[in-house]
N, C-alpha and C positions, 0 to 999 in steps of 0.2 A: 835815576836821573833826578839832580834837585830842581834845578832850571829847566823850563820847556821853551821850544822857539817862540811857540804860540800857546791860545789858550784852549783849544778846538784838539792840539796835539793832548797836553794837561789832560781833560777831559776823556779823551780814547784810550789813556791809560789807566785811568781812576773809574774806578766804578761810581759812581754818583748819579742820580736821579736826577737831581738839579741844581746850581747853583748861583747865585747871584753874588757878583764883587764891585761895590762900588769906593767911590773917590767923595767924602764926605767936602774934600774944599772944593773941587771942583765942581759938583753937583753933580757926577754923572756916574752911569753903570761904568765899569769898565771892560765887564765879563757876565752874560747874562746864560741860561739854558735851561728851558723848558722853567722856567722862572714864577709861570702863572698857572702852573699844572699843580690843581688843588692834592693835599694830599698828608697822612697824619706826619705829625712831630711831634710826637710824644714828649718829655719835658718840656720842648722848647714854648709849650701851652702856659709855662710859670710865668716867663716875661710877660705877658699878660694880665695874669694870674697876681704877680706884685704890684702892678699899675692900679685895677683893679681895688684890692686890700689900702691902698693909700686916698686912694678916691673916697672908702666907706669911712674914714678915721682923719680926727684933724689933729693929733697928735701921738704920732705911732710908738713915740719912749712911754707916753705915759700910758697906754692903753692897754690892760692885760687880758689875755684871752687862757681861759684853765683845759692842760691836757685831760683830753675826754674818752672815757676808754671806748665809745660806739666811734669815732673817727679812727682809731687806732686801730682797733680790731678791723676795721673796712677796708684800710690800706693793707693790712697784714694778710687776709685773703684774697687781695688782688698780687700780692709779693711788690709789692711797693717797696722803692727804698727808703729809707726812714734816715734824722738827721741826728736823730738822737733823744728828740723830743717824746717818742713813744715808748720809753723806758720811767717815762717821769709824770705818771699817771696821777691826775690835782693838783699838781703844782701849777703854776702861772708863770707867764713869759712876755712878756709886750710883744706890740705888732711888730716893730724894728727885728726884734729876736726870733720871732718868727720867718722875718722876710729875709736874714741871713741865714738863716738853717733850708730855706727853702730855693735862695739864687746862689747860694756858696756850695753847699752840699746836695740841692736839688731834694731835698727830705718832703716826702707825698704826704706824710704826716703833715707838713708845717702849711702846705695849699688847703688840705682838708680843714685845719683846724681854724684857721684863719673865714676858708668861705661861710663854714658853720655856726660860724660867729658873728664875725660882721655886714651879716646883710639879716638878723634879728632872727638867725638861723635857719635863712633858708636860702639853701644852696643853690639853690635855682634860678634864685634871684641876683646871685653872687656871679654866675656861668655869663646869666644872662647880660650884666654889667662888664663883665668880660668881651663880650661880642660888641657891644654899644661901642666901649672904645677902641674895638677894628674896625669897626663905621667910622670912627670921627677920625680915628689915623691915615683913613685912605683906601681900608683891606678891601679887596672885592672877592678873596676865595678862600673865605677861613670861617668858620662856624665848630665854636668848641662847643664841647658836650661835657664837660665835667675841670675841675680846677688843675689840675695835673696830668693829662694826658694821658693818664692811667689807662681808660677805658678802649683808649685806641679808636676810638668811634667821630672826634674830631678831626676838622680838616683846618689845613691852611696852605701855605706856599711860601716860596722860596721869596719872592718880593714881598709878602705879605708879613714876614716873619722880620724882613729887613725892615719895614716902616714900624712895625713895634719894636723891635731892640734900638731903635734908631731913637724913636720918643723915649723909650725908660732910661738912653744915655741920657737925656735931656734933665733926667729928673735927680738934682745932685745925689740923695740917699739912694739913689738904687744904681748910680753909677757909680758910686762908691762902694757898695754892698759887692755890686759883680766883678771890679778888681781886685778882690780880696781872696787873697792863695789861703789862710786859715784866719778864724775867728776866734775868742773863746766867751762860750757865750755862759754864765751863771748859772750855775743847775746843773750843768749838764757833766756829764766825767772826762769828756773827752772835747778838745776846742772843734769843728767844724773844719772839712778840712773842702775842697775846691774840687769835684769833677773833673774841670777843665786840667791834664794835662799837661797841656801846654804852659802852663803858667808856676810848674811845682818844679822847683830847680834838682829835687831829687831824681824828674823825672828824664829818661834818654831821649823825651819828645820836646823839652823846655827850647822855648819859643822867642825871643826875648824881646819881640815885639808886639806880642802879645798882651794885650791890655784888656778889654772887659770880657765877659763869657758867658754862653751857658749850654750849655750840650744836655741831647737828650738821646735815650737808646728804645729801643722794644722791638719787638720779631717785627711789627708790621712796620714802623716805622724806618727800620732799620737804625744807623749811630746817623744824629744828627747836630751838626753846631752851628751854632753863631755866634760872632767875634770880631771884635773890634781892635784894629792893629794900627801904633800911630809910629812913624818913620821922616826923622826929617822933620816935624813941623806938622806931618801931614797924619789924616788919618782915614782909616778906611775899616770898611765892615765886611766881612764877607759871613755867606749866609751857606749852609753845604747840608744838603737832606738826601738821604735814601744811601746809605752807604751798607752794603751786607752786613748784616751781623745777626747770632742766633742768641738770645738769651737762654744766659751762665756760660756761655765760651767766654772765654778770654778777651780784652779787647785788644787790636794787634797795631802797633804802633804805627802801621802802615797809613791806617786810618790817620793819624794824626800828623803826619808828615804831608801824606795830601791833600789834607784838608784844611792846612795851613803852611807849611814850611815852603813846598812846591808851588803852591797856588798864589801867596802872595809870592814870594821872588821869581815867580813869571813876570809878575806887575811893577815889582821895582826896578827888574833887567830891564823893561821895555822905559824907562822913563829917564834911563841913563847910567852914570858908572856907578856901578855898584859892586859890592864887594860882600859875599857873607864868611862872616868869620867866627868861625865856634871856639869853644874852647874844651879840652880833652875830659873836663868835667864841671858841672854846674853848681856841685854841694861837696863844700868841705866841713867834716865833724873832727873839731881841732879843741887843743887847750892852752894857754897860754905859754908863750916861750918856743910853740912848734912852729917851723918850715917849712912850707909846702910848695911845690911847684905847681904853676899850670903851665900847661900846652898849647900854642895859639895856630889854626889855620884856617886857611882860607877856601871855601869846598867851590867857592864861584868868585869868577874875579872878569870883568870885560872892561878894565881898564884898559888895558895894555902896559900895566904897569907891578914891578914885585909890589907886592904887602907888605906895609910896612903898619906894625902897631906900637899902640901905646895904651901904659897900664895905668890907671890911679885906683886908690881907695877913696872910696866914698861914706867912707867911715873910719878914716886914719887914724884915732883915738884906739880903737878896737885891734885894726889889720894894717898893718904896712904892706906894699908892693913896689918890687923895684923894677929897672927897665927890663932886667929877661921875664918876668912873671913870678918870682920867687916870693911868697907872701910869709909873711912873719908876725904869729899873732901877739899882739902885745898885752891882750887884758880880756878878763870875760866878756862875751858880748855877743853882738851880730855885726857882721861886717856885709858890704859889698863889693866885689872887685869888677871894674867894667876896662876891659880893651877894646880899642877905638883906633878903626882903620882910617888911610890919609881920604875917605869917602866918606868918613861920620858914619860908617854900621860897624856894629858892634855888639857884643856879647857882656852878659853879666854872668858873675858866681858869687854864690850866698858863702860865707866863715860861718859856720854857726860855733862858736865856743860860748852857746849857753850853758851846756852840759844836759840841755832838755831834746825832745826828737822831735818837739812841735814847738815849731816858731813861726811868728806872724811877719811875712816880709812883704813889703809893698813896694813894687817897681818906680824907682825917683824918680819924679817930676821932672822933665826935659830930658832925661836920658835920649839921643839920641837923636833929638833936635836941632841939634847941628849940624851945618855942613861938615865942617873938618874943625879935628884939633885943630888949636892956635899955630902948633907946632908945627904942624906939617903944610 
């Protein structure tokens, strides 16, 4: 089921710990459970963790911090994931390049390397300024013990986690850093590619109202995320910890549907008509002069009314689309195709006819901000 009646139903079906949904215009929770029940989140300790590192630096482009093989080596016997940085031992990186290998990629290297640095290398001092700014955020059940959640030995919470991702959206560079599906960052061989699922068009979990991220996993912690979704104008965060998972199994898409796809369209059905409408696929790898179909439906509709959509290119230079969905690439490039139901929700899919398999796409600005096409 994508839709739940309620949010208590949601819940009984989804294994989750806890989780917090609020309404960012409205000020209010909308969906709360077990919310202030202290408890580890493993990555999700980086939103922190980049607040933090910007607080020690008044200029994060200009500021280089050199990969250190004792940070490297520490995360590689804790099996930390790495962002790419730990391949490029004395080379130098600035803080900015840091804080996108470590909120894009989640790389335990780029937390390590950063606290070890900028607090005149002592990390202790760096955790400890960590903590200070969940005092001044509001936190009252979170106490980290290391820059990356690595150690599993920090706590916090479902509210607590929402008041920090809620401040680092505040902070334009890091709320630009956490909407970013790949980077490519100088040095490194390979661009930086996004955790978050939700957000890679390649992926069967892409989300399309999904906007900032950062998810964290470990045995003790279980997969946990938090994510900021704007619909309409509106926007909202939702915060999800404790969901089973065993580190090196597979992550299982299940995870990702409930802990976004289900969860907010409980929250949009309940606020009026809504319509979700996918499309048969997210990533087209195309080259100039090819045709491609897509597929449009609609998996929820409490209108009382058929679906009716509409296609445009949002990059017509590159991709044409006509009224059935028929896309027609006209030149190298990246394109995007967004249809849009007579309710303003709607679906995006990436053209990539760059000829490359990493490309950096960024969800445009107002997608989805409206209420209804003109047309309809």
């Amino acid at each position: 089921m994508l839709v739940y009646d309620t949010f208590d139903q949601w819940l009984a079906e989804n294994s989750f710990q806890a989780v917090c949904l609020y309404d960012c215009d409205e000020n209010r929770v909308l969906y709360a459970r077990n919310e202030h029940m202290p408890a580890p989140v493993a990555s999700l300790t980086k939103i922190a963790a980049a607040m933090a590192a910007l607080e020690c630096t008044a200029d994060p482009d200009g500021t280089f911090i050199e990969v250190t093989r004792p940070a490297v080596n520490e995360v590689h016997r804790l099996d930390g994931f790495c962002a790419g940085f730990d391949e490029q031992i004395g080379m130098r990186f600035s803080v900015t390049e840091y804080l996108s290998g470590l909120l894009i990629a989640s790389g335990c290297e780029a937390g390590m390397l950063l606290a070890d640095s900028l607090c005149a290398g002592d990390r202790d001092a760096f955790v400890a300024r960590m903590n200070r700014l969940a005092l001044r955020a509001g936190c009252r059940n979170t106490c980290f013990r290391d820059p990356c959640g690595l150690l599993d030995e920090g706590v916090s919470s479902a509210f607590d986690v929402f008041l920090l991702f809620r401040r680092m959206l505040e902070i334009p560079l890091l709320r630009g850093i956490a909407s970013a599906t790949t980077r490519i960052i100088p040095g490194l061989p390979d661009p930086v590619l996004t955790t978050n699922r939700l957000k890679r068009f390649a992926s069967p979990v892409f989300f399309p109202y999904a906007a900032c991220g950062k998810t964290g996993t470990s045995d003790l912690a279980g997969k946990c995320l938090a994510c900021s979704y704007e619909r309409r104008g509106k926007t909202y965060i939702a915060i999800v910890l404790g969901y089973p998972f065993v580190l090196g199994q597979t992550a299982t898409d299940s995870f990702w549907r409930s802990a976004a796809d289900s969860l907010l369209c409980t929250a949009f059905a309940r606020e009026g008509p809504f319509m979700r409408v996918t499309l048969d696929r997210h990533l087209l790898k195309a080259g100039a002069g090819d045709r491609l179909p897509l597929l449009p439906r609609a998996v929820f509709n409490n209108t009382g009314e058929a679906p009716r959509f509409r296609f445009r290119s949002l990059n017509p230079e590159v991709a044409a689309v006509d009224g059935q969905g028929l896309v027609t690439v006209l030149q190298p490039g990246l394109a995007q195709i967004e249809i849009l139901s007579q309710t303003g929700d709607y679906d995006l899919a990436c053209v990539n006819a760059c000829g490359s398999d990493f490309v950096s796409v960024s969800r445009p600005r107002g997608v989805g901000a409206i209420s209804a096409h003109p047309s309809f």
